[in-house]
ZAMARGU-4260 file (C-alpha; in steps of 0.2 Angstrom, whole numbers, plus 5000, padded with zeros to 4 digits):
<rodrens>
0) 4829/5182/4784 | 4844/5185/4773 | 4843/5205/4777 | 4846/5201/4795 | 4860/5189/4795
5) 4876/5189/4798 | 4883/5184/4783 | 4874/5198/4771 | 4885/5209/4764 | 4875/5226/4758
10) 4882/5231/4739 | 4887/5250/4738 | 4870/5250/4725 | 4861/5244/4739 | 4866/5254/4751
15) 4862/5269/4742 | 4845/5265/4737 | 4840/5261/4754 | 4846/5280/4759 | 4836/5288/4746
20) 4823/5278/4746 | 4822/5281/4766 | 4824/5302/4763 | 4811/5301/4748 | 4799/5290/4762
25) 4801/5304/4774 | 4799/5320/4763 | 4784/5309/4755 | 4778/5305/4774 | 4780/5324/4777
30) 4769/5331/4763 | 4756/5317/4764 | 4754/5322/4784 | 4760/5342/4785 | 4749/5350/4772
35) 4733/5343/4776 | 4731/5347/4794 | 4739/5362/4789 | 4724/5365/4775 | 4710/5357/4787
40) 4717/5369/4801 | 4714/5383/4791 | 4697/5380/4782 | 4692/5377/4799 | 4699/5396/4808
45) 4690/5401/4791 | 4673/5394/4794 | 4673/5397/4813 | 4677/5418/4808 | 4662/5416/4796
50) 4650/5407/4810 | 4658/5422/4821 | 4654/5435/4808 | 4636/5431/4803 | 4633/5428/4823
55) 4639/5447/4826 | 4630/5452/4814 | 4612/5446/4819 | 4614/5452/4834 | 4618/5469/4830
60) 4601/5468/4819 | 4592/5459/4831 | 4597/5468/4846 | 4584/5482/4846 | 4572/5472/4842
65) 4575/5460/4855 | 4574/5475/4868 | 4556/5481/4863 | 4553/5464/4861 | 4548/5467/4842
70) 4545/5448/4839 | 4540/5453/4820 | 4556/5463/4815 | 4565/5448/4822 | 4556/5435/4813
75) 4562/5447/4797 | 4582/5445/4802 | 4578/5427/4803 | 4568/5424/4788 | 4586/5435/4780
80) 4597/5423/4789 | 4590/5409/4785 | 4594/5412/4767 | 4613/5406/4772 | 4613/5387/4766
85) 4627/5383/4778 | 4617/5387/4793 | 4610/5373/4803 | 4601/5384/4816 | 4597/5398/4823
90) 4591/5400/4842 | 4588/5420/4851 | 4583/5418/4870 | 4583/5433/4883 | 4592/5436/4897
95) 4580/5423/4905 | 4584/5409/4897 | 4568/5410/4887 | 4568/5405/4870 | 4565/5419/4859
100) 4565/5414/4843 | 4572/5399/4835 | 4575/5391/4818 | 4579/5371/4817 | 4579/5371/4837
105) 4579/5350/4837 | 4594/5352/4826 | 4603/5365/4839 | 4598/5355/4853 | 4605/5336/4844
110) 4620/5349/4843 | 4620/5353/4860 | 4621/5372/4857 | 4622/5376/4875 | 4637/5371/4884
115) 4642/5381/4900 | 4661/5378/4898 | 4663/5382/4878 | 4648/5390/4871 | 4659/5390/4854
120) 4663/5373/4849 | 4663/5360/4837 | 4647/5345/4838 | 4654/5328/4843 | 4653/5321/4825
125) 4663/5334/4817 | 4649/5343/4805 | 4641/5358/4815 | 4650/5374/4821 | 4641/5380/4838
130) 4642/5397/4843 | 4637/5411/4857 | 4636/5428/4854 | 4629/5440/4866 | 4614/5452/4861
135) 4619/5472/4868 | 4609/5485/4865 | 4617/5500/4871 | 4630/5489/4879 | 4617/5484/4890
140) 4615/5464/4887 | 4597/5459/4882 | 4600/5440/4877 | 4610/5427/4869 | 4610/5422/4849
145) 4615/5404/4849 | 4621/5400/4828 | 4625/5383/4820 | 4635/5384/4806 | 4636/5366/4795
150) 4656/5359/4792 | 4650/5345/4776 | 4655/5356/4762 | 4673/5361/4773 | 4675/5340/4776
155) 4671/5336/4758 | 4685/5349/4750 | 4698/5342/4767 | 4695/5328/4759 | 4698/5333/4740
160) 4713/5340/4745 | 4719/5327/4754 | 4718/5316/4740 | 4726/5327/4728 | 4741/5328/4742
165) 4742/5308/4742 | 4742/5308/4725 | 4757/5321/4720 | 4765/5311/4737 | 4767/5295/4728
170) 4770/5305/4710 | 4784/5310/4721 | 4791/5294/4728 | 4788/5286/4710 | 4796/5297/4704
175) 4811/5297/4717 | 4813/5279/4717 | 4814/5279/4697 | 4828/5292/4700 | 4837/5283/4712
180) 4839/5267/4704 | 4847/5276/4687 | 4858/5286/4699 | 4863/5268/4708 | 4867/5258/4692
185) 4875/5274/4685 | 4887/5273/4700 | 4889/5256/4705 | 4888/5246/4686 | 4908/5249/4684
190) 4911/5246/4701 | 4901/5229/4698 | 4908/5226/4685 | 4927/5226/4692 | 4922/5217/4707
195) 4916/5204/4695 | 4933/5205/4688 | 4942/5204/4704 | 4932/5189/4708 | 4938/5180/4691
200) 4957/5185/4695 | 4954/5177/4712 | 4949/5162/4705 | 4965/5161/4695 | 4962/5170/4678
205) 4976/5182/4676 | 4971/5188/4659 | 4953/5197/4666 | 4956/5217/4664 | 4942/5232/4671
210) 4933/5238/4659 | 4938/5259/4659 | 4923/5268/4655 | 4925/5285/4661 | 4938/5296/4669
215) 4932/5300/4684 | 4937/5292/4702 | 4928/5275/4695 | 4938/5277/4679 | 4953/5282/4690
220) 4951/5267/4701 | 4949/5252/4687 | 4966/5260/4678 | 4975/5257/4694 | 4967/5240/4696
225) 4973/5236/4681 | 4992/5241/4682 | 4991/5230/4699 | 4982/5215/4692 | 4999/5216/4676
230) 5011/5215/4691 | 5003/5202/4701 | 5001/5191/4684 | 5023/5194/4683 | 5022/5190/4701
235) 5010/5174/4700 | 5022/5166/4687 | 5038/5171/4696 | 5027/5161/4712 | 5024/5147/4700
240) 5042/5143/4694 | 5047/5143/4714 | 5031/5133/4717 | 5036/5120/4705 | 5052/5120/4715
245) 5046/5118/4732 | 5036/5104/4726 | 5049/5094/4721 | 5057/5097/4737 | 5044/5094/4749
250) 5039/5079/4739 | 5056/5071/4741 | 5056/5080/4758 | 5036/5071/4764 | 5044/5055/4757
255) 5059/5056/4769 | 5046/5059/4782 | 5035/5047/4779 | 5050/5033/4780 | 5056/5042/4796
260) 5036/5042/4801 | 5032/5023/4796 | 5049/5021/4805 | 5046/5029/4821 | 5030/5021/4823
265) 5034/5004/4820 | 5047/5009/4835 | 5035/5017/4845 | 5024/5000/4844 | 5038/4991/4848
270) 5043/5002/4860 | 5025/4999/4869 | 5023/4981/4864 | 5038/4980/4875 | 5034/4991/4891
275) 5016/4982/4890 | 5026/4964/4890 | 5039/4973/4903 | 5024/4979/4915 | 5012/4961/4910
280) 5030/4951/4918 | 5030/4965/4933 | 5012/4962/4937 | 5011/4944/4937 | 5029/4942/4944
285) 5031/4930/4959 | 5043/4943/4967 | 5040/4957/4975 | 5047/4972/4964 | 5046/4989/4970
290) 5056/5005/4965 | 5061/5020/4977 | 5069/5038/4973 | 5085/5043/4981 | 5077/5049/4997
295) 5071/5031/4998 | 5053/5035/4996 | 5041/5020/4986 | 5037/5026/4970 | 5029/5009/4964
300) 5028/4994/4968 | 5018/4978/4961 | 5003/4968/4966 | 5014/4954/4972 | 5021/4964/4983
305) 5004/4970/4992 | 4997/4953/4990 | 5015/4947/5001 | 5015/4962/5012 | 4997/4966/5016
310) 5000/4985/5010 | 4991/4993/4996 | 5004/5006/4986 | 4990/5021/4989 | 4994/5020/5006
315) 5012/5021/5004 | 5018/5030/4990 | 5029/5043/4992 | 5033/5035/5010 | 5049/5031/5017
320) 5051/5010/5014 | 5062/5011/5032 | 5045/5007/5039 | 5044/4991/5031 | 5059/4987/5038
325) 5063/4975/5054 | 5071/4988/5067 | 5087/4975/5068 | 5088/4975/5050 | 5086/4995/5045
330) 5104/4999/5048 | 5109/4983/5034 | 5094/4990/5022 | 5100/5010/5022 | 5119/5001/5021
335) 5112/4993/5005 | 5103/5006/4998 | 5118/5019/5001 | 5129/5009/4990 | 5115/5009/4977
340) 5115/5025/4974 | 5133/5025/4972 | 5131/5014/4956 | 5133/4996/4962 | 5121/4983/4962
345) 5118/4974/4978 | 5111/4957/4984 | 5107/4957/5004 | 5092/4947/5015 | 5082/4957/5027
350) 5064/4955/5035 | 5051/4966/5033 | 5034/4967/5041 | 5018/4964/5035 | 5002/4972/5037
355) 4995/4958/5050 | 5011/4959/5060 | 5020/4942/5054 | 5037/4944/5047 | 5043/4941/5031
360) 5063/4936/5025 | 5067/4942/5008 | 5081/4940/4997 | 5083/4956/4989 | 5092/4959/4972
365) 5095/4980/4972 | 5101/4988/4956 | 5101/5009/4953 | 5092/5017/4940 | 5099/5029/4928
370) 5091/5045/4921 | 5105/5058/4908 | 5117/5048/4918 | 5111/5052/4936 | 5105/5039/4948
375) 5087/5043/4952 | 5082/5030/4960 | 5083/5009/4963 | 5072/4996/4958 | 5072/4981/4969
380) 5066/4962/4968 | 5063/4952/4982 | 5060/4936/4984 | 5051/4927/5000 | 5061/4916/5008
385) 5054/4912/5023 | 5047/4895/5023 | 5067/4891/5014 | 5073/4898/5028 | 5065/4889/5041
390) 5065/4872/5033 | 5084/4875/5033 | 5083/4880/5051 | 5075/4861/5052 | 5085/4854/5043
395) 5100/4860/5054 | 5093/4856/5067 | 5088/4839/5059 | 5106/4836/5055 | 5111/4840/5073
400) 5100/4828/5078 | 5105/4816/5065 | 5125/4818/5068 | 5121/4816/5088 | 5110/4802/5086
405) 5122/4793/5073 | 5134/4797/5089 | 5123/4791/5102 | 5119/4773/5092 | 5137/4771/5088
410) 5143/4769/5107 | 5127/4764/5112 | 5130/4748/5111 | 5146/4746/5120 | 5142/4758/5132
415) 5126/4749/5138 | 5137/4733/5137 | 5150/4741/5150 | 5133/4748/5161 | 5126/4732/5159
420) 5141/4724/5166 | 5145/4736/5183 | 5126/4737/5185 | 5124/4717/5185 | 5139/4712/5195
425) 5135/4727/5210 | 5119/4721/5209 | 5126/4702/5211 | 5138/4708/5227 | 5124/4718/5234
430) 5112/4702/5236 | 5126/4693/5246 | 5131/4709/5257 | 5123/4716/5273 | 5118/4734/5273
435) 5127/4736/5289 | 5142/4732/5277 | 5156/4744/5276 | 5155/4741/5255 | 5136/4741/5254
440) 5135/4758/5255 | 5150/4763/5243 | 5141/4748/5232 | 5124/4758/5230 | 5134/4774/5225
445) 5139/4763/5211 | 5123/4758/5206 | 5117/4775/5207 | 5130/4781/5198 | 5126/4767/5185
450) 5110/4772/5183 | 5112/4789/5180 | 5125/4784/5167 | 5112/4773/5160 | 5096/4786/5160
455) 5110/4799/5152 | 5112/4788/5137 | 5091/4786/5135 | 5091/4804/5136 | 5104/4804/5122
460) 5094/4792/5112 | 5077/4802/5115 | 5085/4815/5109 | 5092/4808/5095 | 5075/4799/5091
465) 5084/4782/5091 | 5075/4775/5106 | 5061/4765/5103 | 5045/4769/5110 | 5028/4760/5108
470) 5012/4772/5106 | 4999/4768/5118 | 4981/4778/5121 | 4986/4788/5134 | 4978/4802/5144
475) 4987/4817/5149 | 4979/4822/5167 | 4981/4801/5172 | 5000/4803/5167 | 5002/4822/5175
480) 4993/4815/5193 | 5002/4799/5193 | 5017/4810/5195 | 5011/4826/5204 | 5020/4814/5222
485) 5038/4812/5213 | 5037/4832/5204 | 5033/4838/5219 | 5049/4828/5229 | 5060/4835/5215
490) 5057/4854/5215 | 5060/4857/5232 | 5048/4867/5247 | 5052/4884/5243 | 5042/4882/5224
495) 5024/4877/5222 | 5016/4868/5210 | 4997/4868/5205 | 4988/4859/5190 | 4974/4864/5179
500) 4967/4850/5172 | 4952/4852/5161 | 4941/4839/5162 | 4935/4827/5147 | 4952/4828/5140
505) 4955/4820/5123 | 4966/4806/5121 | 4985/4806/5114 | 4991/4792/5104 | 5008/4791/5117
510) 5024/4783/5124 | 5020/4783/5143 | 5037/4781/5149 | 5044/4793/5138 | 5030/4808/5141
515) 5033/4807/5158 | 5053/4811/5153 | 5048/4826/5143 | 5035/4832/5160 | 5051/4828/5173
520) 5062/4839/5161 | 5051/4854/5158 | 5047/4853/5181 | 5066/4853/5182 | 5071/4867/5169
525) 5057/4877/5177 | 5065/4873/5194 | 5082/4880/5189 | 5074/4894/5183 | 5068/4899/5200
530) 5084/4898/5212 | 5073/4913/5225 | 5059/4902/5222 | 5040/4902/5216 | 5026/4895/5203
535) 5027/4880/5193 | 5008/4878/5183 | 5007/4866/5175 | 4990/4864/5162 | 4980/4855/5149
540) 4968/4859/5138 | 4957/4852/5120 | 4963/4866/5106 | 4958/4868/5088 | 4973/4872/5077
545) 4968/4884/5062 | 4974/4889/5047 | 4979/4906/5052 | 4988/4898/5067 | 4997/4888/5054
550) 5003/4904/5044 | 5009/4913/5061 | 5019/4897/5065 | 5025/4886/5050 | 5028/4872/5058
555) 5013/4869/5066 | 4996/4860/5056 | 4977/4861/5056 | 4967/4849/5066 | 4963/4846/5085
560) 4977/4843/5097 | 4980/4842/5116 | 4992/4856/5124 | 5001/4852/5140 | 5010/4867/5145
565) 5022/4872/5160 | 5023/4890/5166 | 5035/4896/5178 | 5037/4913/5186 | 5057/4913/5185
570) 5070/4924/5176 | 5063/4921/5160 | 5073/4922/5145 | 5080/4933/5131 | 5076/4929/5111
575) 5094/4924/5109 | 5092/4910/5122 | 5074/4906/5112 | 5084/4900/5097 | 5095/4891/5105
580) 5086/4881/5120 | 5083/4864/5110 | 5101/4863/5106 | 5109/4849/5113 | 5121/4854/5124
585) 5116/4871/5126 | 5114/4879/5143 | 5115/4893/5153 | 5118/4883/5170 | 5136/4886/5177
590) 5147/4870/5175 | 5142/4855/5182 | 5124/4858/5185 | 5118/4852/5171 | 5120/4842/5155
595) 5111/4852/5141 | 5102/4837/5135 | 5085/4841/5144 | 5075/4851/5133 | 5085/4844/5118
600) 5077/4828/5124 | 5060/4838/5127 | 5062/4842/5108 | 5065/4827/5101 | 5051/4817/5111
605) 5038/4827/5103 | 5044/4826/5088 | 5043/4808/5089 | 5024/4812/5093 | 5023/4822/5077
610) 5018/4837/5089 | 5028/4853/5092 | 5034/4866/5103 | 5030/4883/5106 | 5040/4894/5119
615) 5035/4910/5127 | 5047/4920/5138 | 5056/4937/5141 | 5067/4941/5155 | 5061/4944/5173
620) 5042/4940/5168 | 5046/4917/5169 | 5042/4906/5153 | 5028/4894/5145 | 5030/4878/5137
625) 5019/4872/5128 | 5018/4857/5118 | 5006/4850/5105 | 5001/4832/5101 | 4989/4825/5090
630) 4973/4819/5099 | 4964/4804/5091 | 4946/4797/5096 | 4952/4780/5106 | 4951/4781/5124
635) 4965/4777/5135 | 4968/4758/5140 | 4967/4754/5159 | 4983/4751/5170 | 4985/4738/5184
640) 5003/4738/5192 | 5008/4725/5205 | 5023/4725/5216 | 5034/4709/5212 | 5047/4701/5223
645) 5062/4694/5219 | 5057/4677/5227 | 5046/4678/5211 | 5056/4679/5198 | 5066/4666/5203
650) 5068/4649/5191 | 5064/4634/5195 | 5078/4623/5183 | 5074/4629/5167 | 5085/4627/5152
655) 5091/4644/5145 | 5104/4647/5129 | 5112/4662/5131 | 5120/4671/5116 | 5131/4686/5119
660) 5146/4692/5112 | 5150/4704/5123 | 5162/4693/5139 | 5158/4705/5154 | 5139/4704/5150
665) 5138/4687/5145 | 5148/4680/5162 | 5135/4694/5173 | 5121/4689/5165 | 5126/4667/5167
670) 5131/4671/5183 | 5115/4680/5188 | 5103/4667/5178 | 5114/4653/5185 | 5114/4659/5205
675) 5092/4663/5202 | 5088/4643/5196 | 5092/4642/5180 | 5102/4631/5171 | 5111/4642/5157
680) 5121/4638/5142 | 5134/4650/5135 | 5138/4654/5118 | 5149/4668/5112 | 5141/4669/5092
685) 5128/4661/5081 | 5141/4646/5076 | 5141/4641/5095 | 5125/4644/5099 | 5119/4632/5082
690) 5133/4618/5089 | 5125/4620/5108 | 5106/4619/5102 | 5110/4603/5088 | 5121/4593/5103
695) 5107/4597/5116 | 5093/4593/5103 | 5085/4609/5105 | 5081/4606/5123 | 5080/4623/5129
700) 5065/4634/5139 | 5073/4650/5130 | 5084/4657/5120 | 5091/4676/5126 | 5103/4684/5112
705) 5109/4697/5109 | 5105/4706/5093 | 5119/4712/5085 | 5131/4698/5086 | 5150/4696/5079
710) 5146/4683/5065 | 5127/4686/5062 | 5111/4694/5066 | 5101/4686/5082 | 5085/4689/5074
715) 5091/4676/5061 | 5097/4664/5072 | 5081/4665/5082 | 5072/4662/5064 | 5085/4647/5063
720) 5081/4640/5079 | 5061/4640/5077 | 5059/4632/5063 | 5069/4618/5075 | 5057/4620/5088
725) 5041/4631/5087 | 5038/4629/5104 | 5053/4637/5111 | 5054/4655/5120 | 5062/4671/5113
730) 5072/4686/5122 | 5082/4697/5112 | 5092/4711/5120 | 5103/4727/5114 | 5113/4740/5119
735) 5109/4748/5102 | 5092/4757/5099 | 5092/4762/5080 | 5092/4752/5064 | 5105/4741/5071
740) 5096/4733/5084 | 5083/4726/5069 | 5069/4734/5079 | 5055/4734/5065 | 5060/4715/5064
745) 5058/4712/5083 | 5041/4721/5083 | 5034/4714/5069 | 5039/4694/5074 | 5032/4703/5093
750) 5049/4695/5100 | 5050/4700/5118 | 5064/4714/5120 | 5074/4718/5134 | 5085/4735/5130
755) 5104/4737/5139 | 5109/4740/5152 | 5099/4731/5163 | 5099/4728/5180 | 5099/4713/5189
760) 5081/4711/5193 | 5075/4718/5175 | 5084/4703/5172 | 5076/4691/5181 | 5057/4699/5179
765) 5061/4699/5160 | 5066/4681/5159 | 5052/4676/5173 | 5037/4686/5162 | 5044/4677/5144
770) 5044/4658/5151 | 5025/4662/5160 | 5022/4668/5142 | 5016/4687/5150 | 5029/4692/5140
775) 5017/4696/5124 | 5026/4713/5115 | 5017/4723/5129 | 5029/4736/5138 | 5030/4739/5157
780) 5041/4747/5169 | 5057/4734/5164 | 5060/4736/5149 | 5058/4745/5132 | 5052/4741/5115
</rodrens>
């Protein structure tokens, strides 16, 4: 296995064995093969001549013989021939075929003497020589002399000599071999001699010499090597002193390197302990932080950001962030980024759009970054701040409310006062004119007039929240059909209305009076939104509020609610108009046609009901309302309404204390009391009111006050009063509707509640309902509370 690998390396000793041990091979190959064919083929040319020569010759003798058919003088040539030991047979026949004379014929015919194609021929197994020879006499042919002739002694001598051959062969090759190995360690035991050497020196021993045994090229060779192996030792110690040098060097050197190395990795680590803290703060960052180059194309951006946006960065990197961008916002964000790229850091809001379609605002903090000095990109955080955004949008409009309902209470009170008193006293001049009379009909203008002054100042305090309302089990569809008559009065004959009503419609917990406000607005802002005419529908139906409802619209909240909605088919709207229709005072009607204060009080209704608004509207393609309310599982309560005369209300003697500090109400209302059969008593504050009731012993039917008096409260004094005399009746009246008409004090005693300005009848029904004790905290069409 070691001949053939790769790694043997043949000596030159080697090498020249193998050669004369290969041409010794083949001359030995040469002799052992050449000469004995060569020998065999001649003993054999010499015995087939002989068989040839003794077969001419008997038939030479034998021929006459053979002719005169002389059988004895043949039997004579054969008993001569068979003197020959080396003859096997002998077989004479005639030109017949016929067999003459024969000696050993089993033998010639086990040697198949006769054969038609070669009659001269060796037997199969190698020992017999066959012949022919033809008999002439007179060159006339008389028969044919078939002669064996036996090859044993010619085999046995091949065979001797063959022996002999094989034997000087090998002498030979012994001999060869012998002579090559002397002549290879002649030759190569100085070359091995120095290779040892050189191998020695290689290991580092300088002071090894060849040994010079002879002056031929070997001899030759080993002085040269010598003379080189004296300079390389001069060299070797020269390359020491240098070695020792550069040792010292790069020892101090490899120290130096190790520090920088220890150095730099302790920076590296810090270096990635960092970018791993850096990228951990990134990825688990609340805002959205994404990178772009100066074509403004993403080149990253974080998991918040897909988590906020919807996108994955796959789908986006290398794409232009212009297409997150609101259309209205782009020309802001390329502004931004512009100025980026110029080196200065920017702070700016825009919207961008998500992946489901909602919008997202975002405060954005832009910075550039810096590569050899060039901006090569920015890296920007945003922040969502769209829920912040829309609760300040509530806020403001909560303090717009808030400022407008703190308006609102504050001339409430004297406002109602001075309705209460041109109301009252027409009302008082009407019961003693004729209708034929010239003032009757200016007198009704008044109290028109007066009404609509007093129905302007409940929409101000709807608005404003500050009325109060009582909740009531209430179904929509009974409310909506109950005024389907009056709606249809109020929009005219060139606009239909139809109704869509769906049936088994949950219940709302609700202020009758004032959900029939909010449907009377939304009829007659659909109204003016169709000056040519056409469609008012207006619909109910049972929803399920989701979550994903919820996300879309923020201000909305999961559960079931009832939606009333009113559609029209009117000039619609633009997005601007949108965001400003629930502003008080806000219209687009020309001057004098209206007072901005329906929707406003749409708005803040709902909101009362803890339900919400959603508009839908574009121009020339009309709008949709619709409003939300919580529904609840108590079914509505049943209403029965009678028609009462004023022959009714009527008293009949009965003591009432009247507290009032306003003088104009206080005389309306005495006079009205006094002139309808009742006997009143008139105080202008608490003092008077206590002096009146101790010097008349508390002999009163009831005490009406008013609740926000000069000197006290009148729910106090009413207190004061009971615990005088338990049995006595209550009314309490206010031209204020907030926390200064003591509401959640009135409702809680249940005190019956009459709210300014009244009329003169409300009046008298009040007062009528409180002394037949109907009067139990239970709202009708009178009053509020």
């Amino acid at each position: 296995s070691k001949l053939f690998s790769k790694d043997w390396k043949p000596t030159i000793r080697t090498k020249l064995t193998a050669i004369f041990t290969l041409l010794i091979g083949v001359i030995s190959v040469f002799i052992f093969t050449f000469f004995p064919a060569r020998l065999e083929n001649q003993a054999t040319e010499a015995v087939i001549a002989k068989a040839q020569t003794i077969a001419e010759m008997m038939a030479y003798s034998i021929s006459p013989a053979l002719f005169f058919e002389d059988s004895e003088n043949i039997e004579n040539v054969f008993k001569s021939a068979k003197q020959n030991k080396d003859l096997v047979y002998i077989v004479l026949v005639d030109n017949s075929g016929k067999t003459v004379a024969a000696f050993n014929k089993d033998q010639a015919e086990q040697a198949n003497f006769v054969r038609a194609e070669n009659n001269n021929h060796i037997s199969e197994d190698g020992m017999i020589y066959n012949t022919m020879t033809p008999v002439l006499h007179n060159n006339y042919k008389v028969g044919e002399l078939y002669l064996g002739l036996s090859l044993k002694k010619l085999r046995a001598e091949i065979r001797k000599s063959r022996t002999t051959i094989a034997f000087v062969s090998l002498i030979i090759f012994v001999f060869g071999m012998i002579s090559v190995f002397g002549i290879g360690t002649v030759i190569t035991r100085p070359l091995s001699q120095m290779a040892k050497t050189v191998e020695r020196i290689s290991r580092g021993d300088l002071t090894q010499r060849a040994v010079v045994c002879s002056r031929d090229e070997v001899g030759q060779l080993a002085t040269s090597f010598n003379r080189m192996v004296d300079h390389l030792e001069s060299t070797y110690c020269e390359l020491e002193n240098v070695n020792r040098s550069l040792e010292k060097r790069v020892k101090d050197r490899t120290k130096e390197l190790r520090q920088e190395i220890n150095e730099r990795r302790r920076a590296e680590e810090a270096l990635r302990a960092s970018e791993q803290k850096y990228r951990t703060m990134i990825e688990q960052s609340n805002d959205m932080i994404w990178t772009l180059d100066t074509e403004g194309n993403f080149t990253y951006f974080n998991k918040r950001t897909e988590e906020f946006s919807g996108h994955r960065f796959e789908d986006w990197q290398g794409k232009p962030f212009a297409a997150f961008i609101v259309e209205k916002d782009l020309s802001l964000a390329m502004e931004v980024f512009q100025k980026t790229l110029n080196g200065e850091p920017q702070h700016y809001e825009v919207r961008i759009k998500k992946l489901d379609g909602d919008i997202l605002i975002l405060s954005v903090n832009t910075a550039p970054i810096f590569k050899a000095g060039a901006v090569v990109g920015t890296v920007n955080f945003g922040r969502d701040i769209t829920e912040r955004k829309q609760l300040e949008e509530q806020l403001r409009q909560s303090q717009k409310m808030e400022a407008i309902g703190r308006l609102a209470g504050g001339v409430a009170h004297d406002f109602n006062n001075i309705l209460t008193g041109i109301q009252g006293y027409v009302d008082l001049i009407l019961m003693e004119l004729q209708e034929d009379d010239p003032l009757y009909r200016d007198l009704k203008e008044i109290q028109r007039n007066a009404a609509r002054a007093a129905n302007l100042t409940r929409q101000l305090l709807l608005f404003s929240r500050r009325q109060p309302i009582e909740m009531t089990p209430l179904n929509l569809n009974s409310t909506i059909e109950d005024m389907m008559k009056m709606l249809n009065r109020l929009i005219g004959e060139d606009i239909s209305i139809t109704t869509k009503l769906t049936e088994d419609l949950w219940t709302v917990n609700a202020d009758p009076g004032t959900i029939e406000q909010v449907l009377m607005n939304l009829v007659v802002n659909a109204r003016d939104a169709m000056p040519e005419g056409g469609k008012i529908t207006i619909k109910t139906e049972n929803v399920h509020i989701d979550k994903k409802y919820c996300r879309i619209h923020r201000y909305a909240r999961p559960g079931k609610f009832v939606c009333l909605s009113v559609q029209d088919t009117g000039i619609g709207m633009e997005e601007v108009v949108i965001n400003q229709v629930f502003e008080p005072f806000f219209s687009t009607k020309k001057p004098g046609k209206g007072t901005g204060l329906g929707l406003s009080v749409v708005y803040g209704i709902v909101k009362k009901h803890d339900g919400w608004i959603d508009v839908k509207s574009s121009p020339g393609k009309g709008a949709i309302f619709k409003i939300y309310l919580p529904a609840i599982s108590t079914k509505p309560d049943e209403k029965q309404e009678a028609s009462v005369s004023l022959l009714a209300v009527r008293g009949s003697g009965e003591r009432i204390l009247l507290v009032e500090d306003d003088e104009v109400v206080r005389r309306f209302t005495a006079k009205g009391l006094s002139e309808n059969g009742y006997r009143v008593f008139v105080a202008a504050n608490v003092q008077e009111a206590l002096d009146i009731f101790h010097k008349h012993e508390g002999d009163f039917d009831l005490i009406f006050s008013d609740v926000v008096l000069s000197d006290e409260r009148g729910p106090k004094l009413v207190e004061q009063l009971l615990k005088l005399n338990p049995e006595i009746n209550i009314l309490l009246a206010s031209g204020y509707s907030d926390e200064k008409s003591d509401w959640s004090v009135i409702k809680k005693r249940k005190y019956p509640y009459l709210q300014k300005p009244y009329s003169l009848f409300e009046l008298l029904k009040c007062v009528s309902d409180v002394l037949k004790k109907n009067y139990c905290g239970k709202k009708d069409e009178n009053s509020l509370y």
